[in-house]
Backbone as a chain_set.jsonl record, in Angstrom:
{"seq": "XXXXXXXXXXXXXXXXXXXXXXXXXXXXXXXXXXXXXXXXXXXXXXXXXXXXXXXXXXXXXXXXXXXXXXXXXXXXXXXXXXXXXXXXXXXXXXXXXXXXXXXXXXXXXXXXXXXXXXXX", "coords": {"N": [[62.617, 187.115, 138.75], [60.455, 185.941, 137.219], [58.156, 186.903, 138.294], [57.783, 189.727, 138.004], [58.045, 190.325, 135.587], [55.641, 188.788, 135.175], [53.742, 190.344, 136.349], [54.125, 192.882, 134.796], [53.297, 192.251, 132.419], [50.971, 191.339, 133.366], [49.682, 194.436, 133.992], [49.898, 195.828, 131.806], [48.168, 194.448, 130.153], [45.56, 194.961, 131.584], [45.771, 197.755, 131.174], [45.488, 197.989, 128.737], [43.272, 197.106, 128.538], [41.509, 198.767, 129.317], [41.604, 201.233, 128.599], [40.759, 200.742, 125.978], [37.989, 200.265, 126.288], [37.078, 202.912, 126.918], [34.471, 204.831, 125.103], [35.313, 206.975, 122.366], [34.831, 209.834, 121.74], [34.581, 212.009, 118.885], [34.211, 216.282, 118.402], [32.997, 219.274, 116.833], [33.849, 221.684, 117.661], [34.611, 224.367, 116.657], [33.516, 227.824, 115.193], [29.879, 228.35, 114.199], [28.584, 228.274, 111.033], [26.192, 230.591, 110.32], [23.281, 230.967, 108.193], [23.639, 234.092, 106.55], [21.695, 237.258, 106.902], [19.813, 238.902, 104.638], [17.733, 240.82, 103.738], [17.475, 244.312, 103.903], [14.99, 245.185, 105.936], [15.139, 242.366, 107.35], [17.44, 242.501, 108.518], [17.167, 244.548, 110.331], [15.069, 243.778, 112.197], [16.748, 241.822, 113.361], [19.001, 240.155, 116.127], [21.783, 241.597, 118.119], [25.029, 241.389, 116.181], [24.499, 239.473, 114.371], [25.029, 237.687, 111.116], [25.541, 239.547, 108.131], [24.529, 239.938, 104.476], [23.615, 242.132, 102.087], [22.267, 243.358, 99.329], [22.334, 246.209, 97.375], [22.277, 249.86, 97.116], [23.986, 252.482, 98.086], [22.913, 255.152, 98.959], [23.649, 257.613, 100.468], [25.365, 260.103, 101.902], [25.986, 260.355, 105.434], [27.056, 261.285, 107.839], [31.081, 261.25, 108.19], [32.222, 258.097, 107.751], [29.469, 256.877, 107.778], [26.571, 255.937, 106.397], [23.603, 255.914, 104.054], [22.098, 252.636, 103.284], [20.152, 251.37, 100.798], [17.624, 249.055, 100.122], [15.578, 246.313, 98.243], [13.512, 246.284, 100.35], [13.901, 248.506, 102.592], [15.638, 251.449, 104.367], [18.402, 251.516, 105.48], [21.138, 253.045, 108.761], [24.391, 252.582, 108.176], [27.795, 251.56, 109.074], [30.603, 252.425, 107.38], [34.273, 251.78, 107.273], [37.125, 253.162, 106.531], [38.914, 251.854, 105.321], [37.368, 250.144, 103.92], [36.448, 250.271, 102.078], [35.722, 249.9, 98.457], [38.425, 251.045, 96.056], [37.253, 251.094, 93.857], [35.063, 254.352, 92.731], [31.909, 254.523, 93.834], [28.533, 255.494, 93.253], [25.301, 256.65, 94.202], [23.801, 255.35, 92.321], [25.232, 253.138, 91.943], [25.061, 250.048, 92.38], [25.605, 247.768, 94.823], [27.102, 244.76, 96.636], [27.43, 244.526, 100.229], [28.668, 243.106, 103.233], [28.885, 242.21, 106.886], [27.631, 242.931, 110.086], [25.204, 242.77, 112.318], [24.145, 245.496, 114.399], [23.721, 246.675, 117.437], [22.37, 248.708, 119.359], [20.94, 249.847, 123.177], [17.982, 251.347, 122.93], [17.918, 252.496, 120.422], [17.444, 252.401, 116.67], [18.751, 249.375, 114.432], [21.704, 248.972, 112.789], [24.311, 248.534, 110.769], [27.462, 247.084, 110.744], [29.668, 247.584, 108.442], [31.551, 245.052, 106.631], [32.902, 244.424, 104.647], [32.54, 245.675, 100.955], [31.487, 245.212, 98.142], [31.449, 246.261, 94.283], [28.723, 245.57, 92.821]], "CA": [[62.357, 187.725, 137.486], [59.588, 185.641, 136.255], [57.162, 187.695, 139.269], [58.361, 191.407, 137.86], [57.86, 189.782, 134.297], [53.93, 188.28, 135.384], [53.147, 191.65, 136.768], [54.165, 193.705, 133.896], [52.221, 191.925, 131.68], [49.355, 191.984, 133.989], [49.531, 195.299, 133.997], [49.92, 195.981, 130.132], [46.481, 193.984, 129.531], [45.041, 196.166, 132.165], [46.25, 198.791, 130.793], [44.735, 198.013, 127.268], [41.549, 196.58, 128.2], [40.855, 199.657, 130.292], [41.471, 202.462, 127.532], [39.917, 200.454, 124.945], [36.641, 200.336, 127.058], [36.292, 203.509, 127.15], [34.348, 205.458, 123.912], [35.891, 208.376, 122.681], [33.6, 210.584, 120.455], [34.75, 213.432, 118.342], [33.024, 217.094, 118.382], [33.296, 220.193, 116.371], [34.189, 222.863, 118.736], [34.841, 225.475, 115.99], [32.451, 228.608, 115.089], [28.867, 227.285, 113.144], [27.638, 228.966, 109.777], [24.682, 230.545, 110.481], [23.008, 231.841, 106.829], [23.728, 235.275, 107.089], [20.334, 237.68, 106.719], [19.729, 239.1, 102.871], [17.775, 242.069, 103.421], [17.29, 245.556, 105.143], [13.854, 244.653, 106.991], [15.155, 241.322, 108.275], [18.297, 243.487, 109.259], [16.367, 245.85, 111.155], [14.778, 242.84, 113.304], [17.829, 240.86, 114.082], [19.798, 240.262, 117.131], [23.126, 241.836, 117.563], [26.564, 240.628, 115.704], [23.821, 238.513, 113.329], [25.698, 238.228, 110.144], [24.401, 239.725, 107.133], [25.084, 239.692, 103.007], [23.401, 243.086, 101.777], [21.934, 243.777, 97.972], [21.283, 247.217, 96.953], [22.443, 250.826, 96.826], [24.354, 253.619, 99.327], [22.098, 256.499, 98.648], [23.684, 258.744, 100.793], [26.399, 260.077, 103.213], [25.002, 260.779, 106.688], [28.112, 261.644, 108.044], [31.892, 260.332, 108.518], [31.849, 256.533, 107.747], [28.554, 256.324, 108.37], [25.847, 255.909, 104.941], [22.373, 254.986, 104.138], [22.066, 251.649, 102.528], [18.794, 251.086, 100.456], [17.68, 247.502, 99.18], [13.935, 246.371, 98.266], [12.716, 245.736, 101.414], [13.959, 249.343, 103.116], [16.778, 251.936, 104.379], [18.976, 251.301, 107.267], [21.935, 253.016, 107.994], [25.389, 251.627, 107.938], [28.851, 252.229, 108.874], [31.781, 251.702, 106.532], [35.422, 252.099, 107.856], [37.201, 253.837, 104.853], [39.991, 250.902, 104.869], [36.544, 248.812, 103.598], [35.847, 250.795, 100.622], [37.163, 249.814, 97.634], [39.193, 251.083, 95.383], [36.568, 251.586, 92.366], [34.395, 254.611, 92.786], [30.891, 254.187, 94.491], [27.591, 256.506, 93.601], [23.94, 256.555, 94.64], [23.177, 254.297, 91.58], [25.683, 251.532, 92.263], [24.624, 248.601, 93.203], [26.588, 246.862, 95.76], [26.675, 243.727, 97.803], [27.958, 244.88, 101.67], [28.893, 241.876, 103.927], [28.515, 242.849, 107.676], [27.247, 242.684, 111.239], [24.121, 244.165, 112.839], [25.041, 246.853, 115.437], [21.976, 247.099, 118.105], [22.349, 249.991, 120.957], [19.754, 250.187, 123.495], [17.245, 252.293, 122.806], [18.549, 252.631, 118.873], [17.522, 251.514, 115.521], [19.692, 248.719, 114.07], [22.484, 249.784, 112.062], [25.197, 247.266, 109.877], [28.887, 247.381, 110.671], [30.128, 246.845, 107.088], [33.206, 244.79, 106.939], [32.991, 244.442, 102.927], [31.724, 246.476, 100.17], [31.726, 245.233, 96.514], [30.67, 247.075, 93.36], [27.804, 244.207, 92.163]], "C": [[60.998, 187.331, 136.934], [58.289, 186.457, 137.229], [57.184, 189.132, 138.812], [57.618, 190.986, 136.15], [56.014, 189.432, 133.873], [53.666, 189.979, 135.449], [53.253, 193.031, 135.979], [53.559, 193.477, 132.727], [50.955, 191.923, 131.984], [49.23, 193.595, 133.972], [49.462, 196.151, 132.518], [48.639, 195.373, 129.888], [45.456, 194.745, 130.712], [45.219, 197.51, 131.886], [45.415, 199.123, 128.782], [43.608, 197.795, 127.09], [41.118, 198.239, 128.676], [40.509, 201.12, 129.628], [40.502, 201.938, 125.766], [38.046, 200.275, 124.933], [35.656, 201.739, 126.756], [36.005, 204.451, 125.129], [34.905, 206.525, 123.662], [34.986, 208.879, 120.912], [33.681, 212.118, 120.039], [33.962, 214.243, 118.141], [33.615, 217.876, 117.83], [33.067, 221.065, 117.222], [34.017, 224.518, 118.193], [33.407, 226.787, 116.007], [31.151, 227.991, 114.334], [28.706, 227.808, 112.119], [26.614, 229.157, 109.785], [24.432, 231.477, 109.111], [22.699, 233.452, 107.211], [21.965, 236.476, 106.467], [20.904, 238.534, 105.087], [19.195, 240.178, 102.684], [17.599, 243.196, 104.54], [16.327, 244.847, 105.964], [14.116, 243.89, 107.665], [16.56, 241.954, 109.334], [18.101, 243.808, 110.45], [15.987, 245.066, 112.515], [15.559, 241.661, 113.268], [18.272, 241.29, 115.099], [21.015, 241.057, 116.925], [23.901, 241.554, 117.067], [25.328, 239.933, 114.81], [24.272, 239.432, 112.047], [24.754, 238.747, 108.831], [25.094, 240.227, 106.031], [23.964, 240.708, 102.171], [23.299, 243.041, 100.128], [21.594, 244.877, 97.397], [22.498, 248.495, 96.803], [23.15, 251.537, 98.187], [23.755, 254.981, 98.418], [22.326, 257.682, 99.305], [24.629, 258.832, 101.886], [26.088, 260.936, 104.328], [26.526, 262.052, 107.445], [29.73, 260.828, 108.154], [31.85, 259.079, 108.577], [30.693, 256.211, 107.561], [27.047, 256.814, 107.089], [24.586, 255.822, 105.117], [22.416, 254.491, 102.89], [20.4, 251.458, 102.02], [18.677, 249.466, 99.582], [15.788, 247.947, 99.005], [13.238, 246.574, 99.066], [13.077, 247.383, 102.416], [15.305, 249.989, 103.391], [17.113, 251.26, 105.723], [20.089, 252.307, 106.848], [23.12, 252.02, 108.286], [26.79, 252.274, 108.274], [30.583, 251.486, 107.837], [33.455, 252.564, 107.082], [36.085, 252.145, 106.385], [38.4, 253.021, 104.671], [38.93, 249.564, 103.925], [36.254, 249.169, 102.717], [36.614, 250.48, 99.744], [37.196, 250.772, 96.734], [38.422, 251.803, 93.984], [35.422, 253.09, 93.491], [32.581, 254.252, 93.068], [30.094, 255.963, 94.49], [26.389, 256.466, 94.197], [23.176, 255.578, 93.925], [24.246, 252.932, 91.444], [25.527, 250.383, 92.983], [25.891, 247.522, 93.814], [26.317, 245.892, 96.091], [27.687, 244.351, 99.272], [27.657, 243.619, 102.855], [29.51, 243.202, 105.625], [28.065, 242.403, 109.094], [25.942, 243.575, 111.592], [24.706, 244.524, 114.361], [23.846, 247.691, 116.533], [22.812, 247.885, 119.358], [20.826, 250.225, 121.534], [19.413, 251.713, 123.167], [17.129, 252.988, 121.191], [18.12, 252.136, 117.966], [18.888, 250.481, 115.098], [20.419, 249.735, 113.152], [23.377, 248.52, 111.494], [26.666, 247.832, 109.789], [29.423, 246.743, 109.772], [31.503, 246.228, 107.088], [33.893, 244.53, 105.455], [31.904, 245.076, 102.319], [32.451, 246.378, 98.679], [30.649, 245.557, 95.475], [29.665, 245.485, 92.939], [27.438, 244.666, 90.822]], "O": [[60.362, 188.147, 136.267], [57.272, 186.554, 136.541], [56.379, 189.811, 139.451], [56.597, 191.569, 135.788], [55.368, 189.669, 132.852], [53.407, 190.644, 134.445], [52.679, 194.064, 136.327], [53.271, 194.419, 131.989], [50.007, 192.306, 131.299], [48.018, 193.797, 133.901], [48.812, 197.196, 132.458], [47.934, 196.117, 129.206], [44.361, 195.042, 130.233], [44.646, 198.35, 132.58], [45.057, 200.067, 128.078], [42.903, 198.021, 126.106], [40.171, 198.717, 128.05], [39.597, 201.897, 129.911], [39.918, 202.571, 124.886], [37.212, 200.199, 124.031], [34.455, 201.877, 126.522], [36.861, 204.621, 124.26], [35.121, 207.253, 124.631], [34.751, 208.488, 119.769], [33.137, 213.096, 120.552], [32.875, 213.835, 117.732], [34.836, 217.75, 117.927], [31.896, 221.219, 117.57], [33.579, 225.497, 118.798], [32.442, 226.635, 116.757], [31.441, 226.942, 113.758], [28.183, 228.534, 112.965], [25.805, 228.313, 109.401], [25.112, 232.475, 108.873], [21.807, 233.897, 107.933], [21.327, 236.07, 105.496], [22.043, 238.665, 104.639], [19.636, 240.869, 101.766], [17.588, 243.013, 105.757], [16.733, 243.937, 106.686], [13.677, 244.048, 108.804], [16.629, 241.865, 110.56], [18.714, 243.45, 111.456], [16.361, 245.423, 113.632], [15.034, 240.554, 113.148], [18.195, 242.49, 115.366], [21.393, 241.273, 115.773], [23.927, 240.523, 117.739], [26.037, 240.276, 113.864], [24.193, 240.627, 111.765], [23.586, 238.432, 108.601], [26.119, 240.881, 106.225], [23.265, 240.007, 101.439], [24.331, 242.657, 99.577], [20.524, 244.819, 96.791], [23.607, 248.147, 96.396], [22.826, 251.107, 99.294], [24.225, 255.545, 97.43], [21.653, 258.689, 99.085], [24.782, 257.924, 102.703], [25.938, 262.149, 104.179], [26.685, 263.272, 107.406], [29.589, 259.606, 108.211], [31.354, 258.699, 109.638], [30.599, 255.077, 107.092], [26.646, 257.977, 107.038], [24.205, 255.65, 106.274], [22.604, 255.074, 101.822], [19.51, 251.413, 102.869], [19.415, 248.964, 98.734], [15.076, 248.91, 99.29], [12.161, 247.089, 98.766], [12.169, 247.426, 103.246], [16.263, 249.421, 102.868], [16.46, 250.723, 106.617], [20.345, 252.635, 105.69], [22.915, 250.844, 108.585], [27.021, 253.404, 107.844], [31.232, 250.44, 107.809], [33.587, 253.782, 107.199], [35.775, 251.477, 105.398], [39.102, 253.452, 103.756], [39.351, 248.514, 103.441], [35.552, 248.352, 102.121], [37.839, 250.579, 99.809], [36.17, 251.41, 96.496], [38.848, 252.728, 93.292], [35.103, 252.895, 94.664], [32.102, 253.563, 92.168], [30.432, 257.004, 95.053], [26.676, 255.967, 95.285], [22.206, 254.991, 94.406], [23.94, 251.886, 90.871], [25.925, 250.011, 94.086], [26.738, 246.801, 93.286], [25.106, 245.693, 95.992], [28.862, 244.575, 98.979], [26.527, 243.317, 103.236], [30.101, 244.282, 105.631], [28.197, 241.185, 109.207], [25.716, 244.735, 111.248], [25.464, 243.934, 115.131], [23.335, 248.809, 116.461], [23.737, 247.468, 120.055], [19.841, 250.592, 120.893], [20.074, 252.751, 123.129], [16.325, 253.875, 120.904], [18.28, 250.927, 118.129], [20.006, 250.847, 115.459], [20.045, 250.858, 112.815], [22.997, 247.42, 111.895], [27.042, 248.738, 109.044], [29.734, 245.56, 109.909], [32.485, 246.842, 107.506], [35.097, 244.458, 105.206], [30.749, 245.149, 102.739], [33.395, 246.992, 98.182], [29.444, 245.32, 95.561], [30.245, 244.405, 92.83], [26.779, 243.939, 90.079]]}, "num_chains": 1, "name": "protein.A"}
């Protein structure tokens, strides 16, 4: 007994030195917050999916879903899925904020897949 007894204790402080040795170093894995872009122009020259937080006006309906957004800096257009519209009426002189994605196709101007649209 006292040989089964040695060797299970040797093995328990081997067992503790050996995990306590090693470092263990936590990482954020999750998505990052990248500051989403602010106006048309920088819009226009972003990458694809780059998020973006919109200030200005819908001046016009192109066709089906699909608008032109005007801010200071220029038009783009935009598409809005009609489950994203709200609720209050929206004219040519309402000023919105439209939260969003840019939407690049070769060979295409940018465009902004709206995923929110509030009266501002």
């Amino acid at each position: 007994m006292k040989k089964s007894t040695r060797a299970l204790a040797c093995w328990a402080l081997v067992t503790i030195a050996a995990t306590s040795a090693i470092p263990v170093f936590a990482q954020y894995t999750g998505p990052s917050h990248k500051p989403a872009i602010q106006t048309v122009a920088s819009a226009a020259k972003s990458a694809d999916d780059t998020p973006v937080v919109l200030v200005g006006t819908i001046i016009a309906k192109l066709r089906d879903e699909h608008y032109t957004f005007q801010d200071g800096s220029g038009k783009i257009e935009i598409e809005i899925d009609d489950k994203h519209f709200p609720s209050t009426p929206i004219n040519e002189t309402t000023k919105v904020r439209i939260h969003g994605k840019v939407d690049k196709h070769f060979g295409k101007d940018a465009t902004i897949d709206v995923k929110k649209v509030e009266p501002f």
